[in-house]
N, CA, C and O atoms as a GROMACS GRO file, in nm:
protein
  340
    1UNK      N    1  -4.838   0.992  -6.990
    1UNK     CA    2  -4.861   0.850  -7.010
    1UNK      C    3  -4.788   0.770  -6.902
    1UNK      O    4  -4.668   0.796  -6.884
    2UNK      N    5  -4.846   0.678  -6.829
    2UNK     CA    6  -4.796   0.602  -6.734
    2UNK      C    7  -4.700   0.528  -6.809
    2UNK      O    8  -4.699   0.517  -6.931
    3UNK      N    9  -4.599   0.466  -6.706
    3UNK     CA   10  -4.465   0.361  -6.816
    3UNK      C   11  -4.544   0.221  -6.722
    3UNK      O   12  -4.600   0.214  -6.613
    4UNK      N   13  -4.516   0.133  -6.818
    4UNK     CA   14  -4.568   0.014  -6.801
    4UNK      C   15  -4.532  -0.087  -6.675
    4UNK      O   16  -4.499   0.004  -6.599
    5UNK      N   17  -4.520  -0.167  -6.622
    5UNK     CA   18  -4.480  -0.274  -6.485
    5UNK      C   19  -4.337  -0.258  -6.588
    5UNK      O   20  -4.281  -0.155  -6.551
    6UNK      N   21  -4.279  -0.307  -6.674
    6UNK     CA   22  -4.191  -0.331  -6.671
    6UNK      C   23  -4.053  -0.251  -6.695
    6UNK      O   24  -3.934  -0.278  -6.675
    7UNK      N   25  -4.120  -0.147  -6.743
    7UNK     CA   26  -4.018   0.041  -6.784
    7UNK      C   27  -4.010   0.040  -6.619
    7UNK      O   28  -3.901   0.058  -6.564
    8UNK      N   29  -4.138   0.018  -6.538
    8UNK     CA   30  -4.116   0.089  -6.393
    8UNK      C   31  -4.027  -0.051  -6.294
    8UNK      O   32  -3.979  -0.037  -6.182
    9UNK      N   33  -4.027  -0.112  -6.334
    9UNK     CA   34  -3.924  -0.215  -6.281
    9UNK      C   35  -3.800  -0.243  -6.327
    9UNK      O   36  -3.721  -0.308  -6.259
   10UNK      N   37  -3.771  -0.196  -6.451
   10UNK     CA   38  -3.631  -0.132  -6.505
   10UNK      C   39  -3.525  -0.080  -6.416
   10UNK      O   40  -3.413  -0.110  -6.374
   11UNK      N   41  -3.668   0.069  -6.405
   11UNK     CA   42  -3.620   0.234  -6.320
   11UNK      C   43  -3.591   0.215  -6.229
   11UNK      O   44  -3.497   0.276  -6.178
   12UNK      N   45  -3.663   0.119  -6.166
   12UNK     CA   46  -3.608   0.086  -6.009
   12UNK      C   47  -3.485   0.016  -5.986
   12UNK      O   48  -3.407   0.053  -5.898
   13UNK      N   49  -3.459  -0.111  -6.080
   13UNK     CA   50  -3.362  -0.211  -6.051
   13UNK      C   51  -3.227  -0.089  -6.108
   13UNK      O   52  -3.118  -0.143  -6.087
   14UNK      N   53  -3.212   0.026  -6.158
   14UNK     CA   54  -3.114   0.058  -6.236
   14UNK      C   55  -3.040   0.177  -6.095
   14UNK      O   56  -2.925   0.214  -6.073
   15UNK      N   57  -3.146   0.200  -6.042
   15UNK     CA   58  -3.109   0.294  -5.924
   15UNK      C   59  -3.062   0.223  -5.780
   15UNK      O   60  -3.057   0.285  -5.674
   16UNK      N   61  -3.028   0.085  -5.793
   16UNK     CA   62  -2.991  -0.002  -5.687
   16UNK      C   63  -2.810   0.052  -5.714
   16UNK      O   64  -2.742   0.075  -5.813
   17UNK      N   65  -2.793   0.054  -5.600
   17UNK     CA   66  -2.641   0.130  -5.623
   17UNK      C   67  -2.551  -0.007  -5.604
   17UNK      O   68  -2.608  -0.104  -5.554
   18UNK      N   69  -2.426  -0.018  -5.637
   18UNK     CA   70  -2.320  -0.087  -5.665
   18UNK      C   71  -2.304  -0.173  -5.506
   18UNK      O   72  -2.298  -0.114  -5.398
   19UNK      N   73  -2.303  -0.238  -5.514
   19UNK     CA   74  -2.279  -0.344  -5.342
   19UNK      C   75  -2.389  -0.364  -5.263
   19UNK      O   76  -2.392  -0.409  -5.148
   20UNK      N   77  -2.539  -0.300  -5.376
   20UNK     CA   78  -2.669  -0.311  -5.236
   20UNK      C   79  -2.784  -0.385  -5.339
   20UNK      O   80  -2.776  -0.388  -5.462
   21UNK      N   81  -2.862  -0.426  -5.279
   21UNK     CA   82  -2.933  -0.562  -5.316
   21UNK      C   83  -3.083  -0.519  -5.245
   21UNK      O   84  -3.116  -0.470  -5.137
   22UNK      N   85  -3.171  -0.575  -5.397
   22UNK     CA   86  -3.296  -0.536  -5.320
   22UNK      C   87  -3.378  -0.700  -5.322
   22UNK      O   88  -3.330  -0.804  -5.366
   23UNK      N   89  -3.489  -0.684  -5.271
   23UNK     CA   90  -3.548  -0.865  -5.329
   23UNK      C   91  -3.624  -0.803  -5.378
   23UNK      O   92  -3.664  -0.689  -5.357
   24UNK      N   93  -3.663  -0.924  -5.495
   24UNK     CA   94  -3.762  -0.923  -5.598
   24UNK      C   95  -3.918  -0.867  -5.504
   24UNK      O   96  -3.991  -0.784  -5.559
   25UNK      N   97  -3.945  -0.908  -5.397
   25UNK     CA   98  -4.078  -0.828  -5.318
   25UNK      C   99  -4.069  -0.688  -5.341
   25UNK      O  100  -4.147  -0.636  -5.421
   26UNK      N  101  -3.968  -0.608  -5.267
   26UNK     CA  102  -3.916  -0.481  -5.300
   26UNK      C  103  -3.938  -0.426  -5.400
   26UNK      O  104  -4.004  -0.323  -5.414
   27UNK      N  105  -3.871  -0.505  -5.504
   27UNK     CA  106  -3.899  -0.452  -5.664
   27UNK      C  107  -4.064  -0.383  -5.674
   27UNK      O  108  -4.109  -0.274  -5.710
   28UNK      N  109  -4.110  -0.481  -5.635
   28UNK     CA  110  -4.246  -0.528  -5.698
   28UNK      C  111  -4.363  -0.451  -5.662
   28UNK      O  112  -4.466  -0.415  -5.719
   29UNK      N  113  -4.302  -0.437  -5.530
   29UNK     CA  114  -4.374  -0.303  -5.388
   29UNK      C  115  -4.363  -0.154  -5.491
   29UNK      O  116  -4.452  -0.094  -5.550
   30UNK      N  117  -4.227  -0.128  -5.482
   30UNK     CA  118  -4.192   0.000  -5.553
   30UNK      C  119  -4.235   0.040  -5.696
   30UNK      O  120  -4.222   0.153  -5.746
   31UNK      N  121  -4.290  -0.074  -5.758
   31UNK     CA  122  -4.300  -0.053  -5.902
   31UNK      C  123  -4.463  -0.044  -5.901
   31UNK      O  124  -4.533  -0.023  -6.000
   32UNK      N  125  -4.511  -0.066  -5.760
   32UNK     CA  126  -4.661  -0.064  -5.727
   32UNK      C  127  -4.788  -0.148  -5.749
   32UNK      O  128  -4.909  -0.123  -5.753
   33UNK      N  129  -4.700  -0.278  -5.764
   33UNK     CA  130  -4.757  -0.434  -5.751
   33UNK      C  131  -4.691  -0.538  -5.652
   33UNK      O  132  -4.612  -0.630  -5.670
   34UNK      N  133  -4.762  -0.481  -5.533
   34UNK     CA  134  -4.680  -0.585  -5.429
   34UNK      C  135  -4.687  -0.716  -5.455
   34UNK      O  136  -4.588  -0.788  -5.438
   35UNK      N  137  -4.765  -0.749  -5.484
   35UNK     CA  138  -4.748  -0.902  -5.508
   35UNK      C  139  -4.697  -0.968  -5.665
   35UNK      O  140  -4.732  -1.076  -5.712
   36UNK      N  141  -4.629  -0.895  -5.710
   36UNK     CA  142  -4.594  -0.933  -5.825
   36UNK      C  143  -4.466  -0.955  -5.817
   36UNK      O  144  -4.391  -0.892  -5.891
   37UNK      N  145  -4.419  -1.043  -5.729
   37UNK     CA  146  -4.220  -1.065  -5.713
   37UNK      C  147  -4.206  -1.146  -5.844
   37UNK      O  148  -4.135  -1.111  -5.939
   38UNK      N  149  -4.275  -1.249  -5.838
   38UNK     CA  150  -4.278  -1.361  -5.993
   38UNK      C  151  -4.274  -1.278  -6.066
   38UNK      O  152  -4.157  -1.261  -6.101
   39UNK      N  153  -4.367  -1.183  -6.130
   39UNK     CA  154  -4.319  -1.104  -6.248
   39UNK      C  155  -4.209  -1.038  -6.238
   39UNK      O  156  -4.152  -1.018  -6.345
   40UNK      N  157  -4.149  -0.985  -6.122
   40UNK     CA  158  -4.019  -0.913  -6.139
   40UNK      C  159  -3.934  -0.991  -6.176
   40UNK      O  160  -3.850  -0.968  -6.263
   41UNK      N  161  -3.950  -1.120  -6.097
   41UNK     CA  162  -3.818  -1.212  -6.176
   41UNK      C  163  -3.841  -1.262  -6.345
   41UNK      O  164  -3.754  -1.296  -6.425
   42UNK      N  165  -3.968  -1.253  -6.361
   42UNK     CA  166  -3.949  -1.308  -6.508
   42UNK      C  167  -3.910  -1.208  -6.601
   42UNK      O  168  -3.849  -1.228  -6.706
   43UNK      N  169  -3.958  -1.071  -6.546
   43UNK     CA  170  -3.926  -0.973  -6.639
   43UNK      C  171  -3.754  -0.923  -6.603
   43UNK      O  172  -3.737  -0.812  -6.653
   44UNK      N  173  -3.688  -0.949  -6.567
   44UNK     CA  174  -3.583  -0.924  -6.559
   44UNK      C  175  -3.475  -1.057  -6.581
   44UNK      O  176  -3.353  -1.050  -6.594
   45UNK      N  177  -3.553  -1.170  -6.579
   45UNK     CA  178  -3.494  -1.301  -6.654
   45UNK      C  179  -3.470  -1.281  -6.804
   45UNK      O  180  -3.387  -1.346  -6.867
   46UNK      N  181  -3.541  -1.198  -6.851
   46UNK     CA  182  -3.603  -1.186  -7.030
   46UNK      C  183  -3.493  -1.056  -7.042
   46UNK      O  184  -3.500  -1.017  -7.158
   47UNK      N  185  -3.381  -0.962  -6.956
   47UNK     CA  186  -3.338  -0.856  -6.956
   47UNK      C  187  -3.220  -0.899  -7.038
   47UNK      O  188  -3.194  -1.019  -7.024
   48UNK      N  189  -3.124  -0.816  -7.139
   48UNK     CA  190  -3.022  -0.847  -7.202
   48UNK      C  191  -2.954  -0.664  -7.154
   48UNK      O  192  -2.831  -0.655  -7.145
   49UNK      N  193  -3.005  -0.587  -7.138
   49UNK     CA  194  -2.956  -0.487  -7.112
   49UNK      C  195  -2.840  -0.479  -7.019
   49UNK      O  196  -2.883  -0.488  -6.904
   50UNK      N  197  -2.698  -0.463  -7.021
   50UNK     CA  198  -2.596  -0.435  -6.965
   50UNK      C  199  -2.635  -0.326  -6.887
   50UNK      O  200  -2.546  -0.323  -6.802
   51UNK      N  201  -2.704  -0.242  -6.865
   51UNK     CA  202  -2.719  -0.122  -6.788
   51UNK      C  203  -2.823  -0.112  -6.700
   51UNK      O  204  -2.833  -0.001  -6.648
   52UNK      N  205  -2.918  -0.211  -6.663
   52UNK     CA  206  -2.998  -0.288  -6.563
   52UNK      C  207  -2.871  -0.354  -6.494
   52UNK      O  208  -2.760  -0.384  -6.537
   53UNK      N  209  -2.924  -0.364  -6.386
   53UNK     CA  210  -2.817  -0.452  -6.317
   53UNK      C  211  -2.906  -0.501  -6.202
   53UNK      O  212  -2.926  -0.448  -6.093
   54UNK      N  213  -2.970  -0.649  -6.267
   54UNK     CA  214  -3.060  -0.755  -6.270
   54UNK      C  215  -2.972  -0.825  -6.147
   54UNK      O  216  -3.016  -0.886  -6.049
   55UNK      N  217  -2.874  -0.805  -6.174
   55UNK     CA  218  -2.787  -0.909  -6.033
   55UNK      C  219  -2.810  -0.882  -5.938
   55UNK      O  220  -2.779  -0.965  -5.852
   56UNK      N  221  -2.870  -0.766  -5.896
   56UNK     CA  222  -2.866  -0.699  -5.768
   56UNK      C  223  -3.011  -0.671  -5.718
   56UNK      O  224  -3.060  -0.582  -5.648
   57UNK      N  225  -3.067  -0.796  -5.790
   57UNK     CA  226  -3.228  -0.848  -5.698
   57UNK      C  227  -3.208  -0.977  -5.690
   57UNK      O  228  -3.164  -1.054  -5.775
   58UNK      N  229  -3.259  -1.008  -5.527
   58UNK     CA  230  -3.230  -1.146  -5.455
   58UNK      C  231  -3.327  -1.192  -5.401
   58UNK      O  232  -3.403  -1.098  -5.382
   59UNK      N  233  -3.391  -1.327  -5.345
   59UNK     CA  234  -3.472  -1.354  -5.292
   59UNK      C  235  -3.492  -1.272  -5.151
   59UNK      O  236  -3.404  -1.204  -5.097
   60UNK      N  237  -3.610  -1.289  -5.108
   60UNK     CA  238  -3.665  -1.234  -4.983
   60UNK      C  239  -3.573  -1.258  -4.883
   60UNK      O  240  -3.541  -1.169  -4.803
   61UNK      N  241  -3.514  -1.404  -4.879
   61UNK     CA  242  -3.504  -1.508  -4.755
   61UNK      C  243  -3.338  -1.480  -4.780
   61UNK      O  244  -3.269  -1.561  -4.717
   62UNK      N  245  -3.252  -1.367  -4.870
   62UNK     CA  246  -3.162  -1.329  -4.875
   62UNK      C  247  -3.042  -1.458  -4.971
   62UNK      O  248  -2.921  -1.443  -4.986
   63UNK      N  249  -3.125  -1.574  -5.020
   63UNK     CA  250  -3.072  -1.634  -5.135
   63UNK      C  251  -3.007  -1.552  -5.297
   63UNK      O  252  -3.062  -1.446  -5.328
   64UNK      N  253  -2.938  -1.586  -5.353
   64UNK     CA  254  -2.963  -1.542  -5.449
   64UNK      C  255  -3.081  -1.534  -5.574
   64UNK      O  256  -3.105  -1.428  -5.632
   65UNK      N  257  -3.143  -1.650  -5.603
   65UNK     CA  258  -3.258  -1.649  -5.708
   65UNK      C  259  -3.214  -1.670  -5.779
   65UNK      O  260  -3.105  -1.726  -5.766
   66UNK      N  261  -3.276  -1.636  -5.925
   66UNK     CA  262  -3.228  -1.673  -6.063
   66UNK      C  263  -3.139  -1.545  -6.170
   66UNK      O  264  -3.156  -1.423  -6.161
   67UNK      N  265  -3.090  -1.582  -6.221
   67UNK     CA  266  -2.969  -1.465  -6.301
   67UNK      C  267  -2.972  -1.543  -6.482
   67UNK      O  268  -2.937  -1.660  -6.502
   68UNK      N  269  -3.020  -1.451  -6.589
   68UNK     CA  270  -3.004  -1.504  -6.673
   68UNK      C  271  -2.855  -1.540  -6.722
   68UNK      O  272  -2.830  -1.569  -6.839
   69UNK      N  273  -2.781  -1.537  -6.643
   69UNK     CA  274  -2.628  -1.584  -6.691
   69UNK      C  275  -2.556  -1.670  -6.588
   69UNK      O  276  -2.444  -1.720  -6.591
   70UNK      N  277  -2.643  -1.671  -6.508
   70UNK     CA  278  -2.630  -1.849  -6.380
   70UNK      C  279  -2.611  -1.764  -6.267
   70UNK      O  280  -2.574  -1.649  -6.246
   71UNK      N  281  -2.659  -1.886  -6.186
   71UNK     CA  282  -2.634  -1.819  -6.070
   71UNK      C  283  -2.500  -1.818  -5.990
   71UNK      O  284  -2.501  -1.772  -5.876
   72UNK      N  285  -2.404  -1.858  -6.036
   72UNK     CA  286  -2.243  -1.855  -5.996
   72UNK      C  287  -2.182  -1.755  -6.053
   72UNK      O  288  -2.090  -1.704  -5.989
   73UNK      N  289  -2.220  -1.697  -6.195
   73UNK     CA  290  -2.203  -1.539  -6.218
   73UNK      C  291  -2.250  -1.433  -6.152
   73UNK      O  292  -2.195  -1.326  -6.131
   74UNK      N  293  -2.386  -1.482  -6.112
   74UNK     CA  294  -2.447  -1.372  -5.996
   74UNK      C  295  -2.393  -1.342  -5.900
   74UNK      O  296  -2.379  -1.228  -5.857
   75UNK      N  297  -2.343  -1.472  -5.840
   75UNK     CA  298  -2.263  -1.417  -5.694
   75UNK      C  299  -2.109  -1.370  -5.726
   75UNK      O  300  -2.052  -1.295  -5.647
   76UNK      N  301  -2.046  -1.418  -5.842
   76UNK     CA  302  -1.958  -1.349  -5.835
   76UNK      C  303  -1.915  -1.168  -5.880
   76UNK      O  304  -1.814  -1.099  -5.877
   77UNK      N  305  -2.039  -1.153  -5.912
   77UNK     CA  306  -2.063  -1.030  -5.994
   77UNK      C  307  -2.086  -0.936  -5.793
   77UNK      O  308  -2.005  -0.874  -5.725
   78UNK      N  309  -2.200  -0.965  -5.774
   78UNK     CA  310  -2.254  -0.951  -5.594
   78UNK      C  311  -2.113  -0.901  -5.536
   78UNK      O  312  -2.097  -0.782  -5.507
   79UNK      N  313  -1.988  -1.019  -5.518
   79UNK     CA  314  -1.903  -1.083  -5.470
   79UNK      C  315  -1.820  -0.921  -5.535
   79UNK      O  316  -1.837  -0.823  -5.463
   80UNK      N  317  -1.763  -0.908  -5.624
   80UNK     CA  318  -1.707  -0.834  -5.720
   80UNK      C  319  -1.766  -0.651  -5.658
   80UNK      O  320  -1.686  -0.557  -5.652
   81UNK      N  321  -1.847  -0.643  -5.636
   81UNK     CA  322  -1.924  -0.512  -5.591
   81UNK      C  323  -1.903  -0.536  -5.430
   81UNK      O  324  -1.951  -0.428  -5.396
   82UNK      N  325  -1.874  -0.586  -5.332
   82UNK     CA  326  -1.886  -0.601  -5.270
   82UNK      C  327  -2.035  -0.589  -5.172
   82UNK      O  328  -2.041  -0.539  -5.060
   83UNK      N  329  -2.127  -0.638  -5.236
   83UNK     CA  330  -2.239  -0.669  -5.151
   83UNK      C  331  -2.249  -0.767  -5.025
   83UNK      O  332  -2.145  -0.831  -5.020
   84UNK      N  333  -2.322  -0.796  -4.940
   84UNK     CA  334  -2.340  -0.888  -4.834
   84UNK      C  335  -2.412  -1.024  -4.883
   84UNK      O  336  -2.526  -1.019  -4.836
   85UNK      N  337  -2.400  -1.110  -4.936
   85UNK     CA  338  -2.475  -1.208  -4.934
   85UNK      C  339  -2.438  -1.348  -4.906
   85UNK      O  340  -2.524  -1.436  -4.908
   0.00000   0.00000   0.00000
């Protein structure tokens, strides 16, 4: 049984390793709907799971985007892992 856009956009965001950052395009490519960045962000806006780690998808243009817990937690979380942004 295939896993759905959003099990497969889970799998992906969970294998982003600690300090590295993908953009929501990326996501969306890999989960095998390139043009679905909007859905990656909404479906990972709607995420409560502590073990996704939703922080570590960013806009294309290397912004942060949206974080269901603000976007000043996002960067400090980013900030905290030592990512580049």
């Amino acid at each position: 049984m295939r896993k759905s856009f959003s099990e497969r956009v889970f799998t992906i965001v969970k294998k982003i390793s600690r300090g590295r950052v993908l953009a929501y395009k990326d996501v969306a490519r890999l989960a095998g709907s390139p043009s679905a960045s909007r859905a990656v962000g909404n479906i990972l806006n709607k995420n409560r799971e502590p073990r996704i780690p939703c922080h570590r998808v960013v806009r294309s243009d290397g912004t942060l985007g949206g974080y269901n817990r603000g976007a000043k937690k996002k960067l400090e979380i980013l900030r905290k892992e030592g990512a580049k942004i």
